[in-house]
N, C-alpha and C positions, 0 to 999 in steps of 0.2 A: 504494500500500500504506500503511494506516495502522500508524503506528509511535507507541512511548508512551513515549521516551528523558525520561529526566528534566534541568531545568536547569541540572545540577550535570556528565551526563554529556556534555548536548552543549558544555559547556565544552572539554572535549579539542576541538583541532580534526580528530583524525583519526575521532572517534567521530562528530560534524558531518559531517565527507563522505561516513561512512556512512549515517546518516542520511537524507540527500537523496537518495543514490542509491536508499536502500529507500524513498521512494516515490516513486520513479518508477516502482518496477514497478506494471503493472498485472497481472498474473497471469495474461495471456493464453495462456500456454503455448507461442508460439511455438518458441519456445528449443527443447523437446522434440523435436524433430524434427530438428535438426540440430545434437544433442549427440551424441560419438562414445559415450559412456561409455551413456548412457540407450539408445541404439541397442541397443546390446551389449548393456546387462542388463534394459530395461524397466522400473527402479526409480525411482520420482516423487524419489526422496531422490538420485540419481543422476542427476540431471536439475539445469541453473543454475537453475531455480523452486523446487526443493525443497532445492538447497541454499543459493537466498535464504533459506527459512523459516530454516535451522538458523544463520544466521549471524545472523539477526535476534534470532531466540531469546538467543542464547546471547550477544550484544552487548547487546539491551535489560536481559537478565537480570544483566548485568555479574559472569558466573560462568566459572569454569575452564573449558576444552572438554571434553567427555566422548568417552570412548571412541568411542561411536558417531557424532558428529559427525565427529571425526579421521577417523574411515573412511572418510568420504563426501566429506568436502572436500580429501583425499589423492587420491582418485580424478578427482579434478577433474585435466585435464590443461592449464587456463589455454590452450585452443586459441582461444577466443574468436570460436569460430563462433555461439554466443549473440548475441554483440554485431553482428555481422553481419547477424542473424535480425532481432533487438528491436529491432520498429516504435517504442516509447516511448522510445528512446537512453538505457536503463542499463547505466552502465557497470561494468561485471560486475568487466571487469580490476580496478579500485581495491578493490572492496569485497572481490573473493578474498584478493587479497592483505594486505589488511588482518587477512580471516581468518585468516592463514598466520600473521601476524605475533602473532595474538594467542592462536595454539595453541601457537604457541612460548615466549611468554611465561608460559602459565599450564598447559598440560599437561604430563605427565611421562609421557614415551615407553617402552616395554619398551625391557629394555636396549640389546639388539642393532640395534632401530630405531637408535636413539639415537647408538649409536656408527658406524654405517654413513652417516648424515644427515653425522656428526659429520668422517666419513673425507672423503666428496665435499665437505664445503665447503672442508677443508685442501687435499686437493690439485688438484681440477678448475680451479680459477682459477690457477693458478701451473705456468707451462710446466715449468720445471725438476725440478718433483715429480709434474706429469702424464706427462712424458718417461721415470720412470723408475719410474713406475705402471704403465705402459705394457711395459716390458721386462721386469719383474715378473709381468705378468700373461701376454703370452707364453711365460715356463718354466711358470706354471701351467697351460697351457691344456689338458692334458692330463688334468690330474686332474677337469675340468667334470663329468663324467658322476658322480664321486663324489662331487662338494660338493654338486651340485644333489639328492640324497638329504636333505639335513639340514634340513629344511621350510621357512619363508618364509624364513629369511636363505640357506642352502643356494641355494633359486633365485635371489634377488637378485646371490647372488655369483659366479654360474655366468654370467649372464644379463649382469653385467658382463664378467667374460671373456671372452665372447662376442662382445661387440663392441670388445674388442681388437683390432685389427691383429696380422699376426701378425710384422709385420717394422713399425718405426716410422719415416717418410721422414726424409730428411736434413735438418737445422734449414734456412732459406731463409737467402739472401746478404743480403737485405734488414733488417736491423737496426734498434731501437728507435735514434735521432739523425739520422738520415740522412734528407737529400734529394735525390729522385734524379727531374731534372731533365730535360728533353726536349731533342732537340735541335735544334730552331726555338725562334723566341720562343714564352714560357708563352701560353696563352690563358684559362689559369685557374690557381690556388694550390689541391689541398685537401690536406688531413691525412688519411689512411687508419688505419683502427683496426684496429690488430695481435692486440690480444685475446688469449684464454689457449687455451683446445682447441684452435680452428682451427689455428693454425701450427703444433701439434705434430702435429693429424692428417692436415691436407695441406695443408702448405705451400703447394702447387700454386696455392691461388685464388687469395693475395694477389698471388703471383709473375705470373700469368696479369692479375689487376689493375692492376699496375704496370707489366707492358709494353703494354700496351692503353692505358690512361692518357696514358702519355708517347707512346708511337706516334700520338695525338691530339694531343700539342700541349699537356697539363697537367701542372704539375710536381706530385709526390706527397713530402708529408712527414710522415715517420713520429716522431712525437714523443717526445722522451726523460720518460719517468715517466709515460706511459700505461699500462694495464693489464686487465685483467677488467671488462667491464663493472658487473659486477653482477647480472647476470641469472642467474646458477646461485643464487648466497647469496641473490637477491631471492626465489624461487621455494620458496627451502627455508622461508621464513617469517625468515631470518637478517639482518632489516632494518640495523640498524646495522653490519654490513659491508659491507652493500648499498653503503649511503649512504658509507661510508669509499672505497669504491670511486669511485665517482660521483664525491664530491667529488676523489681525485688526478686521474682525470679532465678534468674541468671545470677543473682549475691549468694541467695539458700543454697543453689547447687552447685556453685564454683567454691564455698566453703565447705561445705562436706566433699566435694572431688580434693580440691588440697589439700584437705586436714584426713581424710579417712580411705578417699579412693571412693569413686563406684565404677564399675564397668557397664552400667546403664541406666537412662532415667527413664521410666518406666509410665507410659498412658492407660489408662482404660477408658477413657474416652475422645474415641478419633477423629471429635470434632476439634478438641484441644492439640492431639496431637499433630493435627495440621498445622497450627501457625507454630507452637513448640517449633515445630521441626524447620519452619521460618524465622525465627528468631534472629539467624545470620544475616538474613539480608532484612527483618525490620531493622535492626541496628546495625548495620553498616557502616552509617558515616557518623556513627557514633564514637569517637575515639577512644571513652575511657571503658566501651560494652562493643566492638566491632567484634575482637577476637574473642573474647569471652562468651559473647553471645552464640558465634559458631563452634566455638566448643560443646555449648547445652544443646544446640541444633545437631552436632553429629553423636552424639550420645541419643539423642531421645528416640523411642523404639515406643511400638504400639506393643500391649502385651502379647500380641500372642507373636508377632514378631519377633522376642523375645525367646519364649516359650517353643517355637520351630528350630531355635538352636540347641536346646539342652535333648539330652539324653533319656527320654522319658521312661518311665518303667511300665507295664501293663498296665493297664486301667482295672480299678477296685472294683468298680464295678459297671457290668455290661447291660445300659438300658434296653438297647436294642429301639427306641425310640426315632422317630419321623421326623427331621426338623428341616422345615424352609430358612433357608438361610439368606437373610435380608444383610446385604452387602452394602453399606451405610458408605454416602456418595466421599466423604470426607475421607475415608478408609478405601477404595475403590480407585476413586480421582481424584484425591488429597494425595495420598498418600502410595499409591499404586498398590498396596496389600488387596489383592484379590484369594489366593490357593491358601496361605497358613491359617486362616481360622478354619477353613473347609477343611485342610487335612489333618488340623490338631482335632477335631470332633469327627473326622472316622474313624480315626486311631481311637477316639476313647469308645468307641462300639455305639458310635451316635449312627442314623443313614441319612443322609446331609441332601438335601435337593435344591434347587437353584432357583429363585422366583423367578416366571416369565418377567420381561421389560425390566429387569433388574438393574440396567445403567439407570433408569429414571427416581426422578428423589420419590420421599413419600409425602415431603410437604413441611417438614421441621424445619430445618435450618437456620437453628440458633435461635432469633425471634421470630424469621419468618411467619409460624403458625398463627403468631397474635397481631401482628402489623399488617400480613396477609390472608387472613383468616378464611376468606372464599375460595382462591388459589388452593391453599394446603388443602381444604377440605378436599379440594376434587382430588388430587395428588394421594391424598391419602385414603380415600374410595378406591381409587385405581390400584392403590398400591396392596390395600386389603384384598379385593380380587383374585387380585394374581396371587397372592401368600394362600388364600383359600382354595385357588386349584389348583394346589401341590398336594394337599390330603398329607397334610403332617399334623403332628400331635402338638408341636408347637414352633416357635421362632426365634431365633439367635439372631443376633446383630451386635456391632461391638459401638453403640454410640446411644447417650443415655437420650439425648435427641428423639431419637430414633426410636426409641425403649418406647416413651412418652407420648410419642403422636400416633403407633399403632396401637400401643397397648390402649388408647382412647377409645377404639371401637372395635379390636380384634378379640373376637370370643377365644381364640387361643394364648393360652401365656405367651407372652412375650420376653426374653431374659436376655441376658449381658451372656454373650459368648463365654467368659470366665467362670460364671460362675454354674455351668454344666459342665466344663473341664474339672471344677475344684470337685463335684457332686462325683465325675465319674471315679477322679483320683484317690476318695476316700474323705472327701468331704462334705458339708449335709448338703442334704437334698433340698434345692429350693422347694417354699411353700407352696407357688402356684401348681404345683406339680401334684401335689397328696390326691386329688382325684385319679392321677392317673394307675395305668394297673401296676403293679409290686413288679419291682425291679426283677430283668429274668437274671438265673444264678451268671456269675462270673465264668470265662471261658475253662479258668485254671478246676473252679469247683466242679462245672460238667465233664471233663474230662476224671477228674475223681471218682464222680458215682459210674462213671459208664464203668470203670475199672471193677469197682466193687460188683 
């Protein structure tokens, strides 16, 4: 794509990475085809090609965003099945977000937008005020049918209470200081990332991570003054919190790497571990977090990425159980992990099947569900479909996102990839599961009674 930036603009260097990335495109269209949004509405503007054009525009033009741009790159759900698609390797992710970053600094949102964006950045990243946003929106849950009368904000804020819980789990035992150690010698050091929604939503995976973990033979520590990725404030266009983030970050694990050593920093949720693993190049031209930051970025591993290096031993026990496996777009087209959770869960005696249209999101994406509450909805109809005509007992995905917008309407549990590896390894058995039939005997136990 030819571009006409002038000398003066590609002095920014963030306006240079744009730049390059806009010509790389070639305009082949590829992308259209496996966008969820352009799927859904058929709109070229609606489409990562068409909202290459408008970000080119509106970055060469060095002008405010306008209304109609906001539209269309709000709609954008940074799933990143684009990037997946696009034979020329443009990278879509940078140049969104760069969009995000610079509708934020030069448009002025309707009110209610504005203070609703405003709401999710204060408390989604901070357990203590998610925790009791969360209990908040349980006494409301009642009045949904009458908010969601009061037009775009009405739905956004039905559409949040919606996917409230309606009872919030108990905080986990496992604490930001702590290292909690295996009891053989370690076979590895890593840091686990505690993060802000996960542990208030379900505690369960970290907890399911940690005894799976150490049940291997790796000590796990959880570092004191880690925090929120970044990836909710990254996403809203709220760059310098982003990066405030990041860099407390990048301190907790560059002190425990020099004081203790780890050989990995460990995600379970891959919507985090996407910008984690960006870290190097948000801080870049950061001098005093450039190298440091790419350190945390080439350390950080999704778990079961992880977990596909070690040496596993038999599984404890053999469900013999159905699972659609819902490949969460962050973990897919974030991060390119497609085959290791699918073959950590044959190995554990899981039978693992693929959802049809499985590049396409289900509609989460971070805030997406509640900003775009119409959109998700159809995304996440579709995406329920397809998971129901696989005829499995239930669904794996490794992103709490993900967890949260199917488990909203999927009569089948829904769980964290983890924590049916930790259930096969010898660890408990998630609750949603107690309906199902009694685990059949282990391979090692049936080959016993045939003897006898």
């Amino acid at each position: 794509m030819q571009t006409n930036f002038s000398l003066a603009q590609l002095a920014d260097p963030e306006t240079a990475v744009a730049e390059k990335i806009l010509r790389t495109c070639v305009h082949c269209g590829f992308c259209t085809a496996t966008c969820p949004t352009f799927v859904l509405l058929g709109d070229e503007l609606d489409s990562p090609r068409g909202r290459i054009y408008q970000i080119k525009d509106m970055l060469e033009q060095d002008r405010a965003a306008d209304p109609e741009t906001v539209k269309h790159i709000d709609r954008c759900l940074s799933c990143l099945s684009c990037m997946t698609t696009c034979p020329s390797g443009v990278n879509y992710m940078h140049l969104v977000d760069r969009a995000r970053a610079h509708i934020e600094e030069t448009h002025r949102r309707p009110l209610f937008d504005l203070l609703l964006r405003r709401l999710l950045a204060f408390v989604l990243p901070y357990q203590g005020r998610f925790r009791l946003a969360l209990f908040c929106a349980a006494q409301a849950a009642p009045l949904i049918p009458f908010i969601g009368r009061f037009g775009e904000t009405g739905k956004r804020l039905a559409a949040m209470l919606r996917l409230a819980p309606s009872k919030t789990p108990a905080a986990s035992v496992h604490r930001r200081g702590r290292v909690i150690s295996p009891r053989m010698q370690p076979i590895a050091r890593v840091a686990l990332l505690t993060g802000c929604a996960q542990p208030v939503l379900r505690p369960q995976i970290n907890d399911a991570a940690i005894r799976l973990l150490t049940h291997l033979g790796v000590e796990v520590v959880l570092p004191k003054g880690e925090g929120c990725c970044g990836a909710l404030t990254h996403h809203l266009g709220r760059e310098e919190a982003a990066l405030t983030d990041a860099r407390r970050n990048v301190d907790a694990w560059i002190e425990q790497l020099t004081d203790h050593g780890l050989d990995a920093i460990l995600v379970t949720a891959s919507g985090c571990g996407t910008v984690i693993k960006d870290y190097g190049f948000m801080l870049r031209n950061d001098p005093l977090y450039a190298e440091k930051a790419a350190r945390v970025s080439s350390l950080a591993k999704d778990i079961t990425e992880f977990l596909a290096t070690l040496d596993l031993p038999k599984p404890e026990t053999q469900t013999r159980l159905t699972i659609a496996y819902h490949s969460a777009c962050s973990m897919q087209h974030g991060q390119k992990i497609t085959q290791q959770p699918k073959r950590l869960l044959t190995r554990a005696g899981f039978i693992v099947r693929d959802v049809p249209e499985g590049h396409l999101c289900c509609g989460s994406a971070g805030t997406y569900n509640i900003l775009q509450p119409d959109l998700a909805t159809r995304l996440r109809d579709r995406k329920l479909a397809n998971i129901l005509n696989t005829d499995a007992d239930l669904v794996a995905t490794g992103n709490i996102g993900c967890i949260t917008q199917i488990a909203n309407a999927d009569p089948l549990p829904v769980l964290h990839t983890v924590e049916l590896l930790d259930w096969a390894y010898g660890g408990h058995k998630p609750s949603e599961l107690s309906h199902l039939a009694a685990d059949a005997p282990s391979v090692e136990s049936s080959t016993d009674m045939a003897m006898l």
